[in-house]
C-alpha positions as YAML, in Angstrom:
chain: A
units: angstrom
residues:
- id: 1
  name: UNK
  ca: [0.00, 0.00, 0.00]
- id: 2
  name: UNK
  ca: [1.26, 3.14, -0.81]
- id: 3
  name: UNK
  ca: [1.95, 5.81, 2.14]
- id: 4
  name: UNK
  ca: [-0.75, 8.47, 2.43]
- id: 5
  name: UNK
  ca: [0.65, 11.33, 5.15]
- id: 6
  name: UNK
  ca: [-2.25, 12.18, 7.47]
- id: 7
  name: UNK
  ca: [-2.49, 15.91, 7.62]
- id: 8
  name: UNK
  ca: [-5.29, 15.93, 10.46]
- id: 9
  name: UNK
  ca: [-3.82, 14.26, 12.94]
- id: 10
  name: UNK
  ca: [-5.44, 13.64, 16.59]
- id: 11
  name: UNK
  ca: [-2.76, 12.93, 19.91]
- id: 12
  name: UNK
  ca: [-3.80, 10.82, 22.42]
- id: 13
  name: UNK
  ca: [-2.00, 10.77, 25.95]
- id: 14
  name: UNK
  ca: [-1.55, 7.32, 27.80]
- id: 15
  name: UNK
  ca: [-1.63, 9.04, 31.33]
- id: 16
  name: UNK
  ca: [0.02, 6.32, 33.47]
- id: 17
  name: UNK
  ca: [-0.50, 2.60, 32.51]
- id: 18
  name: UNK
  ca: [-0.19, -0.23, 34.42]
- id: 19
  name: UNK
  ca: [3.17, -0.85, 34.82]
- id: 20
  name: UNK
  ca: [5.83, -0.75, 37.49]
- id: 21
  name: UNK
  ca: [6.73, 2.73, 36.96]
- id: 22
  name: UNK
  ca: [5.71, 4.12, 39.34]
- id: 23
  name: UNK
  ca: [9.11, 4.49, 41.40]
- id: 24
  name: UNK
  ca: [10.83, 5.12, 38.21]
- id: 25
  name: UNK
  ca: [9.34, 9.00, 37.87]
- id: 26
  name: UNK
  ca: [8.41, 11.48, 40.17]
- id: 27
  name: UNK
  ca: [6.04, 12.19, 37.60]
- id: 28
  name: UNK
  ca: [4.02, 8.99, 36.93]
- id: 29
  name: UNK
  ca: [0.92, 10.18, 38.74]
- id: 30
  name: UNK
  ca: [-0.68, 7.57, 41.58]
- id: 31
  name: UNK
  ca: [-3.87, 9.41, 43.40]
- id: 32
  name: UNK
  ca: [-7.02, 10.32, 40.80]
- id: 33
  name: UNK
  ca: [-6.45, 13.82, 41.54]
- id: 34
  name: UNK
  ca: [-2.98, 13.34, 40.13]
- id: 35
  name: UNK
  ca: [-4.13, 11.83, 37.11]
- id: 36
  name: UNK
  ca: [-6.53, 14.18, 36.35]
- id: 37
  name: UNK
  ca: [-4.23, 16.89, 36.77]
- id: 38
  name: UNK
  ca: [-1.74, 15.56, 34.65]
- id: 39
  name: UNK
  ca: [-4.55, 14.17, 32.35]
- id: 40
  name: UNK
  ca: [-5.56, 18.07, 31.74]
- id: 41
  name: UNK
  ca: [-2.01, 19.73, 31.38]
- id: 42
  name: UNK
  ca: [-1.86, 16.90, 28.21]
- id: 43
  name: UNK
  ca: [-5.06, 17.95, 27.06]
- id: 44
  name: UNK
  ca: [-3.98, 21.95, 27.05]
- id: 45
  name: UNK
  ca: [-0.68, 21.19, 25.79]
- id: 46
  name: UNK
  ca: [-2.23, 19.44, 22.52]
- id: 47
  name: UNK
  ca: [-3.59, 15.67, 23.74]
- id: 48
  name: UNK
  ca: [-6.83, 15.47, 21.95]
- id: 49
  name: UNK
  ca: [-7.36, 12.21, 23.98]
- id: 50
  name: UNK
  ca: [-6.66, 10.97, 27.39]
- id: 51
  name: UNK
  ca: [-6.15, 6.94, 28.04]
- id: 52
  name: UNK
  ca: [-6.53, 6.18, 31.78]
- id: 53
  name: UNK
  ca: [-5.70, 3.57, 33.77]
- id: 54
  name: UNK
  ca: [-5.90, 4.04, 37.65]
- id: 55
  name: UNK
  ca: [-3.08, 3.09, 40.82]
- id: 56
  name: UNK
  ca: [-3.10, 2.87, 44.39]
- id: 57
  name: UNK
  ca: [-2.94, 6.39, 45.61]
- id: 58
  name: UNK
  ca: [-0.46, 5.34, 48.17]
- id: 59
  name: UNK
  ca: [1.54, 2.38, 46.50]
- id: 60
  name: UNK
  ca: [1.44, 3.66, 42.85]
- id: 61
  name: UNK
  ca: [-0.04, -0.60, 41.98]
- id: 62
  name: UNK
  ca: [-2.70, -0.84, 38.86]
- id: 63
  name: UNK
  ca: [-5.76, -1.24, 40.37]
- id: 64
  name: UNK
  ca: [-9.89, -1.70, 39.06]
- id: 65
  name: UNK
  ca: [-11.50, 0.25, 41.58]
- id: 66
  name: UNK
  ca: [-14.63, 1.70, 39.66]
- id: 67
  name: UNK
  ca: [-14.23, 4.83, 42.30]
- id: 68
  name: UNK
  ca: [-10.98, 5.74, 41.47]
- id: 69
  name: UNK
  ca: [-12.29, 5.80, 38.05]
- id: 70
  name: UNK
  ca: [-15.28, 7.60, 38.50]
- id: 71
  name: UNK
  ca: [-13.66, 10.42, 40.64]
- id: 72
  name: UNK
  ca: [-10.68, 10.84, 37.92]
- id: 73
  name: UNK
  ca: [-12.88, 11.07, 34.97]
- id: 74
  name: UNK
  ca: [-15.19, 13.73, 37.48]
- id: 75
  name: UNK
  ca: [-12.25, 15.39, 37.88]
- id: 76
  name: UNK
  ca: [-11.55, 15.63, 34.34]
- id: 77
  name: UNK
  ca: [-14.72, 16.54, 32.95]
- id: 78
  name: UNK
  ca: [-15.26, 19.20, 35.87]
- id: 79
  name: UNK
  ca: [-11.87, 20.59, 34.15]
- id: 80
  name: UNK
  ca: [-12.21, 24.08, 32.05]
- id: 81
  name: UNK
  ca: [-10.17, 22.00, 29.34]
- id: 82
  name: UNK
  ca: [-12.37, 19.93, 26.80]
- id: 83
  name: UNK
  ca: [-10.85, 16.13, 25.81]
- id: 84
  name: UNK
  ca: [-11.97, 13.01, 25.04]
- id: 85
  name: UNK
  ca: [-12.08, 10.49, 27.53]
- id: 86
  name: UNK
  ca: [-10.36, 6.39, 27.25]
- id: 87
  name: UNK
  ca: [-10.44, 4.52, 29.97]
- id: 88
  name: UNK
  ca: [-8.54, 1.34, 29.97]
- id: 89
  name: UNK
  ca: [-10.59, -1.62, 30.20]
- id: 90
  name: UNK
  ca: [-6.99, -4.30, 29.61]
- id: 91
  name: UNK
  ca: [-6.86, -5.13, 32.78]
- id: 92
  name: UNK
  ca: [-8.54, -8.29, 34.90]
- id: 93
  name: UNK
  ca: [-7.08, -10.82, 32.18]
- id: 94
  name: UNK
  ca: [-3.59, -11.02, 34.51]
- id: 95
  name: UNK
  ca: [-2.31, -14.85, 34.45]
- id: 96
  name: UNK
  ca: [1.24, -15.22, 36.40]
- id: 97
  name: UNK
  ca: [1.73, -18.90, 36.41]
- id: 98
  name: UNK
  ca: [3.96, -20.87, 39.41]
- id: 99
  name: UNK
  ca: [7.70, -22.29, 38.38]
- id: 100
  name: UNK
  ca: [8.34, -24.03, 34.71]
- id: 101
  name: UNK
  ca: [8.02, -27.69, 36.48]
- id: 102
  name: UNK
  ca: [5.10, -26.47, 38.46]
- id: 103
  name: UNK
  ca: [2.76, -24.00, 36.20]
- id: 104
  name: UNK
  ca: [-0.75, -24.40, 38.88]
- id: 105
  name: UNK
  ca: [-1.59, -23.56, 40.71]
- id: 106
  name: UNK
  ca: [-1.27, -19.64, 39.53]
- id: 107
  name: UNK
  ca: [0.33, -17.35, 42.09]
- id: 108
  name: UNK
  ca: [-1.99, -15.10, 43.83]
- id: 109
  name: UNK
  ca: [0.62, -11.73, 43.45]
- id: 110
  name: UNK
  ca: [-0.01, -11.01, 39.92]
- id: 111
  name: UNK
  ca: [-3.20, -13.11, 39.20]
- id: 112
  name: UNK
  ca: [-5.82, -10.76, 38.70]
- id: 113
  name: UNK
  ca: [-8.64, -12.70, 36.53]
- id: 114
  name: UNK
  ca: [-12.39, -10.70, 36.44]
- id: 115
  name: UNK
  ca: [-15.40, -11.85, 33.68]
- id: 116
  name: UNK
  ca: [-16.66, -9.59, 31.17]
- id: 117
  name: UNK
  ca: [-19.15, -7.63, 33.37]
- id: 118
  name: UNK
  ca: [-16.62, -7.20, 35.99]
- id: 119
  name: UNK
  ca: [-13.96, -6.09, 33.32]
- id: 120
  name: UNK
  ca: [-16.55, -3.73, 31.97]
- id: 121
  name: UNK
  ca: [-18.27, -2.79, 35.21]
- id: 122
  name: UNK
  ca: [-16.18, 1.10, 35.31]
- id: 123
  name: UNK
  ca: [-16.69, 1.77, 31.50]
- id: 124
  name: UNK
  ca: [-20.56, 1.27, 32.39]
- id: 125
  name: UNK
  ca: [-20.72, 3.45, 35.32]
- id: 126
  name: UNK
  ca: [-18.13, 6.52, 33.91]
- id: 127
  name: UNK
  ca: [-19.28, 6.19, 30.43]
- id: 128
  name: UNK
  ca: [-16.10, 7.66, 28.97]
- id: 129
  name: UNK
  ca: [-16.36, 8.03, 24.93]
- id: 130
  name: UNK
  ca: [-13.80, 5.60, 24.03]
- id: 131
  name: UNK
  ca: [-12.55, 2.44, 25.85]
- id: 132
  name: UNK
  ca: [-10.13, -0.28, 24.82]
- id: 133
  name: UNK
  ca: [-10.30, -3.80, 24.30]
- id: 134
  name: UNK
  ca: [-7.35, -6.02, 23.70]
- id: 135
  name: UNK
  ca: [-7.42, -8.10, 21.03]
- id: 136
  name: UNK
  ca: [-5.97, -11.42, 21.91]
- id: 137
  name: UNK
  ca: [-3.60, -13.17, 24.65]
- id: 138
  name: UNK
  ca: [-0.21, -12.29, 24.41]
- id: 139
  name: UNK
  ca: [3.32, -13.37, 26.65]
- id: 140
  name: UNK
  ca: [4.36, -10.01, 28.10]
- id: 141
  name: UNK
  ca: [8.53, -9.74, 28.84]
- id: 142
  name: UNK
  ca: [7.66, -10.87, 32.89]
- id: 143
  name: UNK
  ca: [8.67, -14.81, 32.69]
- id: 144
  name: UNK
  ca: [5.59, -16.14, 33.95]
- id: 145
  name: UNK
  ca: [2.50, -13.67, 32.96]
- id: 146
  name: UNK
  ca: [0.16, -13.87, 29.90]
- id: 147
  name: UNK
  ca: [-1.97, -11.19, 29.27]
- id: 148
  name: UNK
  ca: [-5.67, -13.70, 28.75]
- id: 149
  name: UNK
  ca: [-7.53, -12.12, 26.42]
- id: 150
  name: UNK
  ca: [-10.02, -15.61, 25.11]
- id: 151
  name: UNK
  ca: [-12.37, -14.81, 21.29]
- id: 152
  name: UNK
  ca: [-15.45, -15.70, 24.28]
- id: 153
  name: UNK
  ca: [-13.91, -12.73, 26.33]
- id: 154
  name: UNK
  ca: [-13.89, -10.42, 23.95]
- id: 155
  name: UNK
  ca: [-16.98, -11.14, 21.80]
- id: 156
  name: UNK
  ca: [-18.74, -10.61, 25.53]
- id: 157
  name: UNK
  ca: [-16.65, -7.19, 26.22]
- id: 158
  name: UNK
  ca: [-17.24, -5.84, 22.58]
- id: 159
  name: UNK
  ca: [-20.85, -6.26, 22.87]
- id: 160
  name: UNK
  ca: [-21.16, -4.46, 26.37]
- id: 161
  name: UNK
  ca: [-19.19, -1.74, 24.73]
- id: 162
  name: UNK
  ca: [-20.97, -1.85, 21.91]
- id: 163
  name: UNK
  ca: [-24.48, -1.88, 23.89]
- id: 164
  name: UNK
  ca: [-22.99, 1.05, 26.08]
- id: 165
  name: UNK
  ca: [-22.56, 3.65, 23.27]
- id: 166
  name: UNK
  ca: [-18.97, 3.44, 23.79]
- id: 167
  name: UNK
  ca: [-16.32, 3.30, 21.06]
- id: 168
  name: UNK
  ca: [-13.71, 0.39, 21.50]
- id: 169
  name: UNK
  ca: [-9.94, 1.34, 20.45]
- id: 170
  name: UNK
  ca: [-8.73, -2.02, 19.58]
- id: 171
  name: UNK
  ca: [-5.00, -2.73, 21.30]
- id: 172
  name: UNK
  ca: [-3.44, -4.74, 18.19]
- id: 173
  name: UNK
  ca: [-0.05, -5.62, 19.79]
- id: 174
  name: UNK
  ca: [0.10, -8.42, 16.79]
- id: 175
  name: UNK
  ca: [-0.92, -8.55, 13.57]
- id: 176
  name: UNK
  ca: [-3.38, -11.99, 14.54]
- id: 177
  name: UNK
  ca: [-4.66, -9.28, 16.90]
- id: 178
  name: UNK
  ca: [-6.28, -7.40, 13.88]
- id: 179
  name: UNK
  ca: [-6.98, -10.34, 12.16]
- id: 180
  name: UNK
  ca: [-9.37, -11.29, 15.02]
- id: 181
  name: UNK
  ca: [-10.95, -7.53, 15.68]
- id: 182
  name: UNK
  ca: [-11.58, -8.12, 11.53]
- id: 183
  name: UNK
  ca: [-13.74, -11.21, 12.63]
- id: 184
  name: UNK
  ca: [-15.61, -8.79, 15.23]
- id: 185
  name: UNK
  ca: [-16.83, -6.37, 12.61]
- id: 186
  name: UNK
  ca: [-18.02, -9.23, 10.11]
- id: 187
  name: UNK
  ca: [-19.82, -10.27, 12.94]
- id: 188
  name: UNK
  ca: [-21.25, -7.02, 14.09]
- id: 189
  name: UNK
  ca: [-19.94, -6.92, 17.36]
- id: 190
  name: UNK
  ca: [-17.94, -4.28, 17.19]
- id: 191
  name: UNK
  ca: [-19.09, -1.50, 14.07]
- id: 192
  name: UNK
  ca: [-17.31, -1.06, 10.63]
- id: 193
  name: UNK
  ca: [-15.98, 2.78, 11.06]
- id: 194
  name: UNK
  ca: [-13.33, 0.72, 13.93]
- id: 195
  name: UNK
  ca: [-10.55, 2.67, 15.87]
- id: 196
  name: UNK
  ca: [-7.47, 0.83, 16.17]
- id: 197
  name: UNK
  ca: [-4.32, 1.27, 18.61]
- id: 198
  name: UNK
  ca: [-1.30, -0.71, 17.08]
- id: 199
  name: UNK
  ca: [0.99, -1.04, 19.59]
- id: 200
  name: UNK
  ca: [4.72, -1.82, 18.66]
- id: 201
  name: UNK
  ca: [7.70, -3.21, 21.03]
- id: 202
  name: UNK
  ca: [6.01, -4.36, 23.45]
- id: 203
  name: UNK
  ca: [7.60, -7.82, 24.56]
- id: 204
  name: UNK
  ca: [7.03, -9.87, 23.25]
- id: 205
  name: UNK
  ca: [4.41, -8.75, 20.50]
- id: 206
  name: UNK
  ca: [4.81, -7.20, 17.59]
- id: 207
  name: UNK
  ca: [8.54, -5.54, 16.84]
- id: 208
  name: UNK
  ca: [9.02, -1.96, 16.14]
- id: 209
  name: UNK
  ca: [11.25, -2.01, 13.12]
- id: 210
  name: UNK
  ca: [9.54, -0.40, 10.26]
- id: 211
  name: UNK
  ca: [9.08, -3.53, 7.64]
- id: 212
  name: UNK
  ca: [6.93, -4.79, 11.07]
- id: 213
  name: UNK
  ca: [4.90, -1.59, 11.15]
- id: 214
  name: UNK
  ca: [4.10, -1.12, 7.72]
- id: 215
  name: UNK
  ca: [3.08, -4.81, 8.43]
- id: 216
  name: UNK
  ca: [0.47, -3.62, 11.00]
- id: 217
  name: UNK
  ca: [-0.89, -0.65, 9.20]
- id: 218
  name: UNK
  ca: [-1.67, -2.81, 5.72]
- id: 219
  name: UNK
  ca: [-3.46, -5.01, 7.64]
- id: 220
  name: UNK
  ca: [-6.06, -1.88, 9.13]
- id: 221
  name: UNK
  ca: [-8.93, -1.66, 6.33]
- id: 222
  name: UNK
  ca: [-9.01, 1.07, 4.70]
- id: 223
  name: UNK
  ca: [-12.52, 3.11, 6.56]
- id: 224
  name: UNK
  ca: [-10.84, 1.98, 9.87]
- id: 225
  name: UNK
  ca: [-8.90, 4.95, 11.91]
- id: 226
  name: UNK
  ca: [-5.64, 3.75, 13.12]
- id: 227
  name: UNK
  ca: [-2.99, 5.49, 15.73]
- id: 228
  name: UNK
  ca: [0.46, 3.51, 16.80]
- id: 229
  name: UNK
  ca: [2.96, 4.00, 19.39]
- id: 230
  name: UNK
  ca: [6.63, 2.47, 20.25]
- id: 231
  name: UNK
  ca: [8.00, 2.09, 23.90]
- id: 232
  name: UNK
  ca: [10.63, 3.96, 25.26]
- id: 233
  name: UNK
  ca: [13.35, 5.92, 23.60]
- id: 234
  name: UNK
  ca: [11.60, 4.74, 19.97]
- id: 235
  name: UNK
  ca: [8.28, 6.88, 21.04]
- id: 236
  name: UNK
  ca: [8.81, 10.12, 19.13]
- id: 237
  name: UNK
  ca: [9.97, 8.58, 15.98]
- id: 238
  name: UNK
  ca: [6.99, 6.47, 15.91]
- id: 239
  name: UNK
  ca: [4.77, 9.64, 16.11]
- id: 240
  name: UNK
  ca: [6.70, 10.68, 12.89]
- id: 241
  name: UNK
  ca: [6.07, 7.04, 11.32]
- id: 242
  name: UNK
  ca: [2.54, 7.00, 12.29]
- id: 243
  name: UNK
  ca: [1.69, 10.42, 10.38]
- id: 244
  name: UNK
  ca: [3.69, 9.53, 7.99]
- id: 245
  name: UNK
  ca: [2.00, 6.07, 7.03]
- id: 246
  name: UNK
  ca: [-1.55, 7.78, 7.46]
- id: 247
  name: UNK
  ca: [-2.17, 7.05, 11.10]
- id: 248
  name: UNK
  ca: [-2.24, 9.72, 14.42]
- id: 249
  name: UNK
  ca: [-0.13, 9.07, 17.59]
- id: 250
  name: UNK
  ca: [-0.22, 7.87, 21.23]
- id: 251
  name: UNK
  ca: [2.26, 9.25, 23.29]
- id: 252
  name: UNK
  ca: [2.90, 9.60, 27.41]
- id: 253
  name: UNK
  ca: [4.10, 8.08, 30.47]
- id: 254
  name: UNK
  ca: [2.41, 4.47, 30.12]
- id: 255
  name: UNK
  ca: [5.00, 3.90, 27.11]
- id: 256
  name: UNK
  ca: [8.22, 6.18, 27.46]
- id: 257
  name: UNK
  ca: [9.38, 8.27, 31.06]
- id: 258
  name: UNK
  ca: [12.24, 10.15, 29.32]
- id: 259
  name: UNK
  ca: [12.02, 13.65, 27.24]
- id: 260
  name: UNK
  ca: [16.08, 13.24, 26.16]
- id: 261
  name: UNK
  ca: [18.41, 10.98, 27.69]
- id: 262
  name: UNK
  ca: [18.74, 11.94, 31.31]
- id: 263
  name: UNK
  ca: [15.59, 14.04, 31.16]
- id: 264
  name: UNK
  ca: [12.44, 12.65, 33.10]
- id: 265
  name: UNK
  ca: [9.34, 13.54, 31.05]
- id: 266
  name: UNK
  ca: [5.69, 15.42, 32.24]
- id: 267
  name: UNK
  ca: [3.14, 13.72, 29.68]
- id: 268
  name: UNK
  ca: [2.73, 17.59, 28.97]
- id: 269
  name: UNK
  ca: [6.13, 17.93, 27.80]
- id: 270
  name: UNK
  ca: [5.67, 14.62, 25.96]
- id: 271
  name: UNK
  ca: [2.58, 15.92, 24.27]
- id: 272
  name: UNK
  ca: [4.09, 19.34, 23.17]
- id: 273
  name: UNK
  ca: [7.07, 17.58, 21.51]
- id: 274
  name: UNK
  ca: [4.69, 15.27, 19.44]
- id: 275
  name: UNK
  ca: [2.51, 18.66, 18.15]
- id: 276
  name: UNK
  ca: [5.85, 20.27, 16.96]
- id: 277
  name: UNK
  ca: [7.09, 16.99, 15.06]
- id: 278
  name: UNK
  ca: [3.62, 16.85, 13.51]
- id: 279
  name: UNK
  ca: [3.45, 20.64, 12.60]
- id: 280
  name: UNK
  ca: [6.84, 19.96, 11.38]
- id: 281
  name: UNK
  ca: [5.85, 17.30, 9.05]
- id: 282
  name: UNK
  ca: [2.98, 20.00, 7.37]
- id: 283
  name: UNK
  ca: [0.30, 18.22, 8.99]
- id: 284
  name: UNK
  ca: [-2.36, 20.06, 12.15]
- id: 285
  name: UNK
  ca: [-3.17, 18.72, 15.02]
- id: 286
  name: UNK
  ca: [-6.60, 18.31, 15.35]
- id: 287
  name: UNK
  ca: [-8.45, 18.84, 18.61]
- id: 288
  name: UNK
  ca: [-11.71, 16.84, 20.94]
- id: 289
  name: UNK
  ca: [-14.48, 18.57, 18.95]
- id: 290
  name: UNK
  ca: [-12.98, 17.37, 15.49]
- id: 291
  name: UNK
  ca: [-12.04, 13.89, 17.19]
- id: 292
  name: UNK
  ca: [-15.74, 13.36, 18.35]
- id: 293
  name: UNK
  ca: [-16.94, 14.11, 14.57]
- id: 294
  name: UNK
  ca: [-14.09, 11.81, 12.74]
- id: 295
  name: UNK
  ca: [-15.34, 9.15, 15.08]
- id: 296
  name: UNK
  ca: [-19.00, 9.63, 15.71]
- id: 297
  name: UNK
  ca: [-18.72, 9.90, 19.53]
- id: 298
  name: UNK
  ca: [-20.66, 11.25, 22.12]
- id: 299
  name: UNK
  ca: [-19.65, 13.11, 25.39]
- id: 300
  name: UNK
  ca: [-21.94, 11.98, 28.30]
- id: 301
  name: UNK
  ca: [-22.31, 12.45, 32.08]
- id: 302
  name: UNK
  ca: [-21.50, 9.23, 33.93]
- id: 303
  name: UNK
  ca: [-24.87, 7.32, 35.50]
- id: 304
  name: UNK
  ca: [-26.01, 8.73, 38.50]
...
C-alpha cells in the first residue's frame, strides 16, 4: 500500500499505565487527583485524547476500583479543558503462572482474573467516549505472565461496549490481533468505522522495526482509523512514522518516562514535543471537537 501522510492528525495521551513505573518517575501520577491533573495539562498542551488507567494512591499498583475511576474522569470533565475520555478496560485478564516444572496452581501476586461484566463494570458506570479492548492473549517480557484475552472474552466485552454507546480502540499488539478484531466487525460486534491502537515493542508482540509496522498498518482496512505507538526511547519517531504512514499518535508516560536521555518527562512535555514533530511534518493537530466528529462519539455524564 502506498503511504498516504495524514495531515489531520489527533494525539492521544496514555496518562500512566499499568506498569511498574511508578518508582521510576516522580512524575508517573498515583492518586485520581494526580491523574486528572496531569490528564488536563496533556489535554492543554495538545492531547486530543486521554487513556486512563488508575493506581493505588499510596503504593502507585494498577488497580480496578470503579471509584478511582469515576472520581478521575469527574475530575476531568469538571476541568475548564475539553478532551476526550479512554479509559482502559486491559486489565482483569492477569495470568502469572507458578515455576516451569510447576505452572498451577497460579500465584496469587499477579493473578488478577475478572469476567466480562466485571472487566466492563467502570466503563458502564463513567461512560467515557472511548474504551479499549485487547485483542488477543499475548506473553508479556515478565517470565511467567500472559496477558488472557479468550475470542469468548472479547466477543462478551465488545458487545457491552458496543451496547454502552462506547467506542472500543482495539490494542493490536500483533498482527493476529487485527486479524481477530476483523472477525468482530463481520460479525457485528464491534461497528465497521473501527478505531485501532497498534501497539509496537512491546515484549514480546509485535517488533518496532519499520518492515513490522508497515506490516500492521496494511493489515487496518481502509474506513478503519488507526494510531500507533513504540516504547521507550523509539516513542517520538513512531509519532513521525505513524503520520507519515496515514495514522495519528499515542504518546505519554504508560509507554516512554524520558524527554532526552537523562531528562524525566511530564506527559505535557511529551505531548508538546509530538505537536511540533507533527506541525513539522505539514500536517495540524486536530483537537476533541474534530475527534468526536471523525469518530461519531458522544460526550456523556456518567450514571447517576
Amino acid at each position: 500500500m502506498p503511504l498516504a501522510m495524514n495531515r489531520e492528525v489527533f494525539i492521544t495521551c496514555a496518562v500512566t499505565g499499568s506498569g511498574g513505573t511508578q518508582d521510576r518517575s516522580p512524575h508517573v501520577p498515583r492518586s485520581p487527583k494526580q491523574i486528572a491533573d496531569s490528564a488536563i495539562a496533556a489535554a492543554k498542551a495538545g492531547a486530543a485524547v486521554v487513556h486512563c488507567h488508575v493506581r493505588d494512591p499510596e503504593t502507585g499498583k494498577p488497580r480496578r476500583d470503579v471509584a478511582l475511576y469515576r472520581e478521575v474522569t469527574e475530575r476531568i470533565r469538571d476541568a475548564e479543558v475539553d478532551v476526550v475520555l479512554n479509559l482502559t478496560a486491559g486489565m482483569g485478564g492477569d495470568m502469572v503462572f507458578g515455576d516451569v516444572e510447576s505452572p498451577l496452581p497460579l500465584r496469587e501476586q499477579g493473578t488478577d482474573m475478572g469476567g466480562a461484566t466485571n472487566r466492563v463494570e467502570h466503563v458502564a458506570e463513567c461512560l467515557p467516549e472511548i474504551c479499549t479492548l485487547d485483542c488477543g492473549t499475548m506473553n508479556f517480557a515478565e517470565a511467567d505472565y500472559v496477558m488472557t484475552n479468550t475470542p469468548g472474552m472479547l466477543r462478551a466485552m465488545g458487545s457491552m461496549m458496543t451496547a454502552l454507546g462506547v467506542k472500543p480502540e482495539i490494542e493490536a499488539f500483533d498482527t493476529g490481533h487485527l486479524w481477530f478484531a476483523k472477525q468482530l466487525v463481520e460479525e457485528g460486534v464491534l461497528a465497521p468505522n473501527a478505531l485501532v491502537q497498534l501497539c509496537m515493542g512491546v515484549p514480546w508482540g509485535a517488533p518496532d522495526d519499520l518492515n513490522t509496522f508497515m506490516a500492521m498498518v496494511n493489515n487496518v482496512p481502509r474506513d478503519w482509523t488507526f494510531s500507533a505507538f513504540s516504547l521507550g526511547r523509539n516513542q517520538m519517531a513512531y509519532v513521525a512514522a505513524a503520520v507519515l504512514a496515514g495514522g495519528n499518535v499515542r504518546v505519554g508516560l504508560e509507554d516512554n518516562l524520558w524527554l532526552d536521555k537523562g531528562v524525566l518527562a511530564t506527559n505535557a512535555q511529551l505531548v508538546e514535543r509530538a505537536v511540533t514533530i507533527i506541525e513539522n511534518m505539514g500536517a495540524r493537530v486536530i483537537g476533541p471537537a474534530e475527534v468526536r466528529a471523525k469518530l461519531g462519539l458522544v460526550k456523556r455524564a456518567p450514571r447517576g
